[in-house]
N, C-alpha and C positions, 0 to 999 in steps of 0.2 A: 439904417439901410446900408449894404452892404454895395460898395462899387467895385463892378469887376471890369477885366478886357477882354473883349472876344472879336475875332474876326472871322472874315469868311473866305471859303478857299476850297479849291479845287486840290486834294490829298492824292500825291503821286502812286498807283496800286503797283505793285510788287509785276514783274522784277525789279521794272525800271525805279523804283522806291530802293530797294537793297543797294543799287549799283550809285546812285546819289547820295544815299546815306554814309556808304562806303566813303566815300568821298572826302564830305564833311568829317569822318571819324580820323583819317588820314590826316586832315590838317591840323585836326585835335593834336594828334599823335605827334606829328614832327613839327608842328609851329605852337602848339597851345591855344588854334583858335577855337572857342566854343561857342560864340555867338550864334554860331548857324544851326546849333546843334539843339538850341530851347526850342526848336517846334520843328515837326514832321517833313520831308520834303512835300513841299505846295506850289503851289500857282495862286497868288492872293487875287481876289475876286473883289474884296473891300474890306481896306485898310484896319487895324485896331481901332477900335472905339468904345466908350465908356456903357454901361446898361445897370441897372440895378439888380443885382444879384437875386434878390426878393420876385422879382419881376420874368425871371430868365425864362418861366413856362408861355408867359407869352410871347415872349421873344420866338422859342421856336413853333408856336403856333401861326405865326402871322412868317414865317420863312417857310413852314409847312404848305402859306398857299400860292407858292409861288409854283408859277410851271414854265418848263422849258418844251420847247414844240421836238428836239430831235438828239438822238445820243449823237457823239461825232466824235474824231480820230482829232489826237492830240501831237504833234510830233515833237520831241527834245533831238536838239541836234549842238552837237559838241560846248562849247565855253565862248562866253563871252564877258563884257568888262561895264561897269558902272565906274570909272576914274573918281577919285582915286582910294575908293573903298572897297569895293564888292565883285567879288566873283561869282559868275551865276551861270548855271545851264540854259541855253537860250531855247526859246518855245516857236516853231515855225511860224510864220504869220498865221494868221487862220480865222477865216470871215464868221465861221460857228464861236470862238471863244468872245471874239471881241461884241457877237451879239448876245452870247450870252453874259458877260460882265455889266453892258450897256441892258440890259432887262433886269440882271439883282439889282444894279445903282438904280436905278426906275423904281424897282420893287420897294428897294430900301430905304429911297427918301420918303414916297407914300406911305405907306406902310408902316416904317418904325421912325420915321422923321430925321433916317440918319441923312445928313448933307454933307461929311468930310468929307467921301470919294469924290462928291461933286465939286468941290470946289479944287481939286487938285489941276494946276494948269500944266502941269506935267505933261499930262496924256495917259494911257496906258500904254504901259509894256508889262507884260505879261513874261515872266521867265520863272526860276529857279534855285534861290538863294543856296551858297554852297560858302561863302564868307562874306563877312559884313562888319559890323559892328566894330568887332576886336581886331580887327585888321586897320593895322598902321600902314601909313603910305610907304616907306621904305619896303617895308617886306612885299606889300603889293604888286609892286614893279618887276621886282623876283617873280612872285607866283604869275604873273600877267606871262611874263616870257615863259614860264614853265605849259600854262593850263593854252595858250596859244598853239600847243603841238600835242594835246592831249584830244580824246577824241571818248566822248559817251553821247552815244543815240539810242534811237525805240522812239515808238509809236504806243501809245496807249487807246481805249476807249474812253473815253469820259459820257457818265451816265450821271453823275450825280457830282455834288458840291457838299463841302462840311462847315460847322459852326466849329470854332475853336475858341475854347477858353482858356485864359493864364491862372495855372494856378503856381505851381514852383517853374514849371515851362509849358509853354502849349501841349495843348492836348484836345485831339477831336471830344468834342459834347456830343456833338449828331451828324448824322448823313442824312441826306434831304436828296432820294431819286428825283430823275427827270421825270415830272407826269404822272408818280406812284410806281414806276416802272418796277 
């Protein structure tokens, strides 16, 4: 049996996907960071975790019977900071995401017995990974003061959530509308 990682997540749609991506490729370019760059601009819904590859058609069977009661506006508004790693496009507050996230973690613990999201004492925050990983504290502090006076907004609709799986980088498996929509 083969073990893979997948998670789940809200896939940013185009333009505002291009103008993030942009972003990300930019830092490629003059820092060398690529960490942000192994999966798609998102909004993670819950975290990586392990599934048996063998197994993956039920996995998106039992995510297929999920449903969400309503589409709703998503807003990005300019840069914000995870100290002393991560730069990320911040996600307006918004009573529809955070009930949607709190219905997959519900769905997900019943359903596929995933429990990592649950057990995060974190909280949710909900944003926009744009560097991470590969970002060193020194350079950080540079880009904090840079991406502080930078400005990317939009509004999106959000209808649907995707499965993502790692293969060489993430990569959407499937789109799962609200409802069938």
């Amino acid at each position: 049996m083969t073990v893979k990682k997948y998670f789940l997540a809200i896939v940013i749609p185009p333009p505002l996907f291009e103008k993030v991506e942009g972003v990300k490729q930019k830092l490629f370019e003059q820092h060398g960071l690529k960490g942000a760059l192994r999966s798609p601009a998102h909004i993670t819904l819950h975290r990586p975790f392990e599934w048996k590859e063998e197994k993956e058609n039920v996995l998106i069977e039992r995510l297929n019977t999920f449903n969400f009661s309503s589409v709703f506006n998503i807003e990005l508004n300019n840069f914000s900071f995870f100290e002393p790693r991560v730069v990320y496009v911040d996600v307006v507050p918004n009573n529809d995401l955070l009930e949607l996230h709190n219905a997959l973690k519900t769905h997900a613990k019943k359903e596929l017995k995933l429990l990592n999201e649950v057990n995060d004492m974190r909280g949710y925050h909900p944003h926009v990974t744009v560097a991470s990983r590969d970002l060193k504290k020194p350079l950080f502090y540079g880009l904090k003061n840079f991406f502080e006076n930078e400005k990317l907004s939009g509004t999106f609709s959000c209808c649907n959530f995707s499965l993502l799986k790692l293969e060489k980088k993430w990569e959407v498996l499937r789109t799962f509308s609200f409802n069938n929509l």
